[in-house]
MMTF fields as JSON, N, C-alpha, C and O atoms, coordinates in Angstrom:
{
  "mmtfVersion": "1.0.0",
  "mmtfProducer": "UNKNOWN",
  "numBonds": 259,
  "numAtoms": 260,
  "numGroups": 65,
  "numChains": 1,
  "numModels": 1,
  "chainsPerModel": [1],
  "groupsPerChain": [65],
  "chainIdList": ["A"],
  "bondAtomList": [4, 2, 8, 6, 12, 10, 16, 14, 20, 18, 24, 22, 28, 26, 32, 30, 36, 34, 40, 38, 44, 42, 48, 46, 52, 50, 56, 54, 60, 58, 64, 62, 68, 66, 72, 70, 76, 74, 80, 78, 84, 82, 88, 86, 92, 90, 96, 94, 100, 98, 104, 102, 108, 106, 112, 110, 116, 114, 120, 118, 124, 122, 128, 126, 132, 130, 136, 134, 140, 138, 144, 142, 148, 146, 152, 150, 156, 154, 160, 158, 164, 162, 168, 166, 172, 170, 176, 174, 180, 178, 184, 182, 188, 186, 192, 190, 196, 194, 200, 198, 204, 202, 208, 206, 212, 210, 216, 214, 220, 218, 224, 222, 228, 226, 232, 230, 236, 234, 240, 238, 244, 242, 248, 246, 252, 250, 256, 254],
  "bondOrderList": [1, 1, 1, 1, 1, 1, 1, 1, 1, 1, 1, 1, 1, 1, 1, 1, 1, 1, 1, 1, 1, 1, 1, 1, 1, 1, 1, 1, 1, 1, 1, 1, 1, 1, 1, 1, 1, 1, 1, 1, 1, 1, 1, 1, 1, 1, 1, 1, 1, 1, 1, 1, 1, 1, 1, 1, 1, 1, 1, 1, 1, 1, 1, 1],
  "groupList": [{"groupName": "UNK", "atomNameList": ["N", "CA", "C", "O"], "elementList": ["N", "C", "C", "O"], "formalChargeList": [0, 0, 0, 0], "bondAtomList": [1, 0, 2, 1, 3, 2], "bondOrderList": [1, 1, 2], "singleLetterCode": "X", "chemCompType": "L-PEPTIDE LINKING"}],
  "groupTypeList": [0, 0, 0, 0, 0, 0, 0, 0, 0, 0, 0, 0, 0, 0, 0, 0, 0, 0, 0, 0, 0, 0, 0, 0, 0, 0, 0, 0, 0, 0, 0, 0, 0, 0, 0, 0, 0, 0, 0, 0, 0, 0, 0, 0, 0, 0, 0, 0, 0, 0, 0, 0, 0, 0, 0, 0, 0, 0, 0, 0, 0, 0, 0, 0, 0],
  "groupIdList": [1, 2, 3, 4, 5, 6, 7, 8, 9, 10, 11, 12, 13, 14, 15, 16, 17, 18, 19, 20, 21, 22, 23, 24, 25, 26, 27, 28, 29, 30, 31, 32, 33, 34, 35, 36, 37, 38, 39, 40, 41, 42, 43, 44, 45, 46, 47, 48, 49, 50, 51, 52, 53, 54, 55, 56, 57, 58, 59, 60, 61, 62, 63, 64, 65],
  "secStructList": [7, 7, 7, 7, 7, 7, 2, 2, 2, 2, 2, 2, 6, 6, 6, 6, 6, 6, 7, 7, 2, 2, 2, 2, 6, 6, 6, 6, 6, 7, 7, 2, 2, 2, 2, 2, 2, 4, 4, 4, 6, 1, 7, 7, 7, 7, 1, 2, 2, 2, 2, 2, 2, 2, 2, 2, 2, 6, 1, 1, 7, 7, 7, 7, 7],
  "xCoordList": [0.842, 0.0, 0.89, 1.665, 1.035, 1.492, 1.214, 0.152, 2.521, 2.527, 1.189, 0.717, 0.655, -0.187, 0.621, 1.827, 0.018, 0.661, 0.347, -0.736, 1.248, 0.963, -0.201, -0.458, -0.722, -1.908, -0.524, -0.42, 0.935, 1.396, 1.996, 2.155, 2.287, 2.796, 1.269, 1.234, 0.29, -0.614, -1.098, -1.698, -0.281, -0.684, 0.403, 0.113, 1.85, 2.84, 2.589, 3.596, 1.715, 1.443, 0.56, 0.512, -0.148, -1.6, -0.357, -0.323, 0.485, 1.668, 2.561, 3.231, 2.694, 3.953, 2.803, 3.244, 1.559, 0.91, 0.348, 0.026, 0.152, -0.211, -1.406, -1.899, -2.34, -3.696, -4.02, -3.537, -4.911, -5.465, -6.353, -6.802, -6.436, -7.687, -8.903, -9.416, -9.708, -10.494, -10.889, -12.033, -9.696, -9.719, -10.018, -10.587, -9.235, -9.308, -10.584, -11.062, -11.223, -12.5, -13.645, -14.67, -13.481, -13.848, -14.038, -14.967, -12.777, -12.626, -12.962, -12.68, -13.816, -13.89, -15.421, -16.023, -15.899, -16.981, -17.542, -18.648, -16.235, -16.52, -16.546, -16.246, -16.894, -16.407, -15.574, -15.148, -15.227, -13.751, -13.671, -12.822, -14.515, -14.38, -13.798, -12.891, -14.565, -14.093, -12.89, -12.496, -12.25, -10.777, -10.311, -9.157, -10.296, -9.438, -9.592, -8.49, -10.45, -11.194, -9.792, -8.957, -9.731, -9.534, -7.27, -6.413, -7.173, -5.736, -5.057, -3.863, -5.765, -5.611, -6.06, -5.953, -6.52, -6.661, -7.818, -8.118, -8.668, -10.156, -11.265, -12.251, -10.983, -11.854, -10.436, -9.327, -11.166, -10.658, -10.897, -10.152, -11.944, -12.274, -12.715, -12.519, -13.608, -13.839, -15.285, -15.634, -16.003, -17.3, -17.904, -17.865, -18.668, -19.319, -17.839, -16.636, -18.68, -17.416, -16.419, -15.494, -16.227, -15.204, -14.107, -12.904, -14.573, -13.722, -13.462, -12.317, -14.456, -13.959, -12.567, -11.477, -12.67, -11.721, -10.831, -9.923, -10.369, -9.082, -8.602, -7.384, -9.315, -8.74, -7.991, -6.824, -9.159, -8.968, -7.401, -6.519, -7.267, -6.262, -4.614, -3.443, -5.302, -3.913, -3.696, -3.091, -4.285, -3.916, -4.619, -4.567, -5.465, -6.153, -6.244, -6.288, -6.305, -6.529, -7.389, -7.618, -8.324, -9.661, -10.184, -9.298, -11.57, -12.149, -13.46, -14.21, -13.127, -13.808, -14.631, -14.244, -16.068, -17.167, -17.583, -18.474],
  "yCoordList": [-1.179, 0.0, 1.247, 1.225, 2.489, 3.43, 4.338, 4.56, 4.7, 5.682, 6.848, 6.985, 7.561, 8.852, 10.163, 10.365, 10.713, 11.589, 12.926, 12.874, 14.294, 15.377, 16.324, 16.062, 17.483, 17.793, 18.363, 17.835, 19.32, 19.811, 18.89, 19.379, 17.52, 16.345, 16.114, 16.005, 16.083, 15.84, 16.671, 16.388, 18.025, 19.415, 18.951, 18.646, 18.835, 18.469, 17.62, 17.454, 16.688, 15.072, 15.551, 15.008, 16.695, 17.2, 18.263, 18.092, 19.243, 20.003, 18.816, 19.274, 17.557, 16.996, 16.245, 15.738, 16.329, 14.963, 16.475, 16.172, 17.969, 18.722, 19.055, 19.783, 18.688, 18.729, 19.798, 19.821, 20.833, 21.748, 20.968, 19.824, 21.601, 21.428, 21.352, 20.268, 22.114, 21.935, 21.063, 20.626, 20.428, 19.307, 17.9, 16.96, 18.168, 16.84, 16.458, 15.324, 17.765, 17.548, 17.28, 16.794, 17.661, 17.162, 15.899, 15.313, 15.618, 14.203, 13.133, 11.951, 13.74, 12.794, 13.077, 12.527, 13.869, 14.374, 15.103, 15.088, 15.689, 16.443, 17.741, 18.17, 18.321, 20.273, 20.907, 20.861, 21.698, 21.96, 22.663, 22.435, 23.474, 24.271, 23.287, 23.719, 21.715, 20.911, 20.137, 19.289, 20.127, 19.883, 20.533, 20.106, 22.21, 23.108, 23.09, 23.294, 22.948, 23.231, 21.918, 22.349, 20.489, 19.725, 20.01, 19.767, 20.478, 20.695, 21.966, 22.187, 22.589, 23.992, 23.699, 24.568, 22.581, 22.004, 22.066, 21.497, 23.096, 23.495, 22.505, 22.624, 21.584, 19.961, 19.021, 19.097, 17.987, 16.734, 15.264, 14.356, 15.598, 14.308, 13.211, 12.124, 13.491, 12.307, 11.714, 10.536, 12.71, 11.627, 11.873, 13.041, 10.834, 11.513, 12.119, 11.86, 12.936, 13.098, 14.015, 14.204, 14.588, 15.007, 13.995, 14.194, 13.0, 11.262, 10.921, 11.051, 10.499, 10.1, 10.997, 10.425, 12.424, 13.121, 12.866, 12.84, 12.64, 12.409, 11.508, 11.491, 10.459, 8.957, 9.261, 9.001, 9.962, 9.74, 11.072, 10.758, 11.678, 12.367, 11.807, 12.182, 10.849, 10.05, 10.475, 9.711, 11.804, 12.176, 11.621, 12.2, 10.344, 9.522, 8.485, 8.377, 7.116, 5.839, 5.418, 5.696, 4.501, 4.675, 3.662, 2.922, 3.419, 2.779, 4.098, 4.932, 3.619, 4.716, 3.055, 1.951, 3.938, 3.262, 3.855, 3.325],
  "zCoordList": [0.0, 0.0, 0.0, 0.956, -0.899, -1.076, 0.469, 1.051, 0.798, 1.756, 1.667, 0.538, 2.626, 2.46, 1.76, 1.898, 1.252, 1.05, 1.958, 2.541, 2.197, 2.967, 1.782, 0.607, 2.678, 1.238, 0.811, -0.296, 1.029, 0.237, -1.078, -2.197, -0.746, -1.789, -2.74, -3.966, -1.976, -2.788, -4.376, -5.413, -3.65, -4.564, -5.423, -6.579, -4.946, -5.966, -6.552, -7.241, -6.873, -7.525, -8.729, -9.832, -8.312, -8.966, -10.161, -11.38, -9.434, -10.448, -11.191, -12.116, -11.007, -11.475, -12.821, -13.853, -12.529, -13.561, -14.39, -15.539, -14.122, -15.216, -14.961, -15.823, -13.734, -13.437, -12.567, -11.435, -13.036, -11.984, -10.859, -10.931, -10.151, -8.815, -9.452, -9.173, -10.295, -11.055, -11.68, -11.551, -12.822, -12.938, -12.58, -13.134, -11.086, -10.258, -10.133, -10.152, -9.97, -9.281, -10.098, -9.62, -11.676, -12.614, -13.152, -13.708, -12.799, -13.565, -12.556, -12.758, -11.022, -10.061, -9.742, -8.819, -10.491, -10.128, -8.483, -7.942, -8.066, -6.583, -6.977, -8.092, -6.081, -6.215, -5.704, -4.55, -6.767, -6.291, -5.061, -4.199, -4.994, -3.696, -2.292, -1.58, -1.989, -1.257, -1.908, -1.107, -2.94, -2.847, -2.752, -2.778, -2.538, -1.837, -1.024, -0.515, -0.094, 1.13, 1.784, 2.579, 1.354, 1.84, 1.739, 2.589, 0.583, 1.144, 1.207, 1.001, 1.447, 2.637, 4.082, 4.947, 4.322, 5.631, 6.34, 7.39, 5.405, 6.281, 6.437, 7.164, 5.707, 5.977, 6.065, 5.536, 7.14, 7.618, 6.143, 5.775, 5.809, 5.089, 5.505, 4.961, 6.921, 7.949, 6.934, 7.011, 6.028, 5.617, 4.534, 4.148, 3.685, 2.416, 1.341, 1.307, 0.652, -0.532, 0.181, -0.61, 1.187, 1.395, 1.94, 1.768, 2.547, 2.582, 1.071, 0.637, 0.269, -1.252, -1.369, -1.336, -1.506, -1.968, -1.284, -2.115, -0.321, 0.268, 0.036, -0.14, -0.055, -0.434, -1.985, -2.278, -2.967, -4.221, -4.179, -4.979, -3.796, -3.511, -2.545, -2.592, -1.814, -1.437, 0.282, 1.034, 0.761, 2.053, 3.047, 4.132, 2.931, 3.698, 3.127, 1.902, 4.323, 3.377, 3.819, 4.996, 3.058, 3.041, 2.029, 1.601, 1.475, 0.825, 0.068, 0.575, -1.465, -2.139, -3.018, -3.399, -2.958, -3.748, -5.056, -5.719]
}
């Protein structure tokens, strides 16, 4: 199982593959506002899609449906 990542590695993963925040959230169907929300630190990601997003982002491990 791949280490977690920090949200700042997470942001670098999102700069190293070419993908805005926007994007992410696009192509995952969340809103972006809660994937910023989530690595600027202002959500935990404890439930619902703000959990999906963390998982699908790497800074929590978890089980995504």
């Amino acid at each position: 199982m791949p280490a977690l990542l920090t949200t700042e590695q997470a942001r670098a993963a999102l700069d190293r593959r070419g993908i805005s925040l926007a994007e992410f959230a696009r192509q995952h169907e969340l809103n972006s506002n809660l994937v910023s929300d989530l690595l600027n630190g202002r959500k935990k990601g404890r439930r619902g899609q703000a959990h999906r997003a963390a998982v699908l982002l790497g800074i929590k491990e978890g089980i995504v449906i």
